[in-house]
Steps between C-alpha positions, in 0.01 A plus 500: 500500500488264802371505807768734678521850343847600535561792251360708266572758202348825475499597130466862543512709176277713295373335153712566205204760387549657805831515549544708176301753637747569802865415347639598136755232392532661139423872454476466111268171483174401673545176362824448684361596777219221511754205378740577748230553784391160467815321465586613799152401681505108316846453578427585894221292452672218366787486760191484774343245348862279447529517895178266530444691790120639539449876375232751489499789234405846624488722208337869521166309459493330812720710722369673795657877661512808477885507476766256352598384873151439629415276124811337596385419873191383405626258258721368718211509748261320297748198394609470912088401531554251236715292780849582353757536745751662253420752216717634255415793288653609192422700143558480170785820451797232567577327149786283653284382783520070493281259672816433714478820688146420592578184633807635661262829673282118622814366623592842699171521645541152660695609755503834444220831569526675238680517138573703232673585176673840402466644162865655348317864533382434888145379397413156585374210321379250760349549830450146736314497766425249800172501636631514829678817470226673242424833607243700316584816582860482443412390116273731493675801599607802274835340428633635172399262282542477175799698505870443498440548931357211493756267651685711773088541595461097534828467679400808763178337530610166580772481630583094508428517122678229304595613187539312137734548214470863324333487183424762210169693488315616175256838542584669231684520188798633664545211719615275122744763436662507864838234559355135604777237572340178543683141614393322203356579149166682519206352508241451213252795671779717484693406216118516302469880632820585429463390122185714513634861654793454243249450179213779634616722767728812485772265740746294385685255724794401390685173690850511652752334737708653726686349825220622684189392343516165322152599264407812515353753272522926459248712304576720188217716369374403124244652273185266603385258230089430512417150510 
């Protein structure tokens, strides 16, 4: 790592095991649920780990609060005692989430206070922090997160908030079935999910073009088939 800590990544995101317990991303298939769970927490983890930038996981195990703000805070505390002077949070419900983001959040927070990146359903997938600017009680206060609040909340809060490219959220099955354009083809996470919701769930996304959205899928309801 070096001698100079510059920035870290917060990996902040419930175990697959746990996660199932909290979202449903098939309602016909507790095996769906699982595979898709931890897709979506390796392919966070692998983006963090292609930045080369130091991380720290905080899964349920190790988190410490009595609400999602203050487990938040104190992560962020406890990495800030590490030496960082930068530290970038982020979970695993973001399936189109690259390494380049991260290192862009690190660039940001270079000359920047504060970053972060809006979900398309006002969540937010990214939180950046300089250590300079960290203040506890404003992460650890009742904003609404975890909810589609979440953003305007951030922006409110901080008000010299630089913010990052919009990107699609997955909570629930729904969220598959809703219109995603993306810039370029999807990515294997998503493209891997996908396939699975269209073999086991009772979604079906079908792909289309229009002038508006260059890939993009809708949902069509279909008898589900058990895997």
């Amino acid at each position: 790592m070096g001698a100079t800590k510059t920035t870290a990544i917060i990996y902040f995101s419930r175990t697959a095991e746990e996660e199932i317990r909290h979202k449903t991303f098939s309602a016909k298939s507790a095996k769906l649920n699982k595979v898709v769970a931890s897709k979506l927490y390796d392919h966070s983890l692998s983006q963090i780990k292609k930045t080369g930038l130091p991380f720290v996981l905080f899964t349920e195990e190790v988190q410490s609060g009595n609400s999602f703000g203050e487990r938040l805070a104190n992560a962020f505390e406890s990495t800030f005692e590490q030496g960082f002077e930068s530290v970038i949070a982020v979970g695993s419900d973001c399936p189109l989430l690259t390494s380049q983001h991260l290192l862009d959040a690190a660039s940001v927070l270079a000359v920047k206070e504060i970053v972060a990146g809006p979900t398309t359903i006002g969540g937010s997938y990214l939180l950046g922090i300089k250590h300079s600017s960290f203040d506890y009680d404003a992460v650890a206060k009742p904003l609404r997160w975890q909810t589609n609040n979440l953003f305007a909340d951030l922006s409110e809060t901080f008000p010299q908030l630089y913010v990052l490219e919009s990107l699609a959220e997955v909570n629930e099955e729904m969220h598959f079935a809703q219109s995603l354009s993306f810039r370029n083809l999807i990515n294997n996470c998503f493209s891997y999910i996908y396939s699975l919701i269209n073999a086991w769930s009772t979604v079906s996304l079908i792909p289309y073009s229009s002038s508006q959205y260059e890939h993009a899928f809708v949902y069509a309801g279909l008898p589900a088939r058990a895997p």
